[in-house]
C-alpha positions as CSV (number, residue, x, y, z in Angstrom):
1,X,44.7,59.5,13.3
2,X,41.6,57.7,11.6
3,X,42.6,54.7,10.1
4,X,39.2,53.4,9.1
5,X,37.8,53.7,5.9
6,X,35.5,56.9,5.2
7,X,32.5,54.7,4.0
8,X,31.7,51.4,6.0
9,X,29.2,49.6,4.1
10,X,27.8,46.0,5.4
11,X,28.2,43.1,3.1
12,X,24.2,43.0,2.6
13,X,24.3,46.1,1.1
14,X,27.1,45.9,-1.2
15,X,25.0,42.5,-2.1
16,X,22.0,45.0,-3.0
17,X,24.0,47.5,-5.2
18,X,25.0,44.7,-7.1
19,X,21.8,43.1,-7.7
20,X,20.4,46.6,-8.2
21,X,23.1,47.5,-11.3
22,X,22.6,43.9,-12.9
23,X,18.4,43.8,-12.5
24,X,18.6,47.3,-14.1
25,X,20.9,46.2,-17.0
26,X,19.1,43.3,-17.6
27,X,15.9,45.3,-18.0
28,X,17.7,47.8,-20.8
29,X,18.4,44.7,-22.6
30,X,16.0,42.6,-22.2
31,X,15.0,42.5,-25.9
32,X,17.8,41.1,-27.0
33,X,18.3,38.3,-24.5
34,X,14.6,37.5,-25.3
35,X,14.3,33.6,-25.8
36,X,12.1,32.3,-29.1
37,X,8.2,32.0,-27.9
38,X,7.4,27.5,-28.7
39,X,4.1,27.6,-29.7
């Protein structure tokens, strides 16, 4: 009997999902979060 999990992932990479997910949800709203532009 296996009692590991099916998918092993290392902790780096579950650190590079999540930066994946929020650097591409920050770049579909990017407009909104835009600060003014101080002339």
């Amino acid at each position: 009997m296996n009692l590991q999990p099916r998918y092993q992932h290392s902790l780096k990479e579950l650190f590079l999902r999540v930066y994946i997910l929020v650097d591409d949800w920050l770049k579909e709203h990017e407009t909104r979060s835009a600060l003014p532009k101080q002339f």
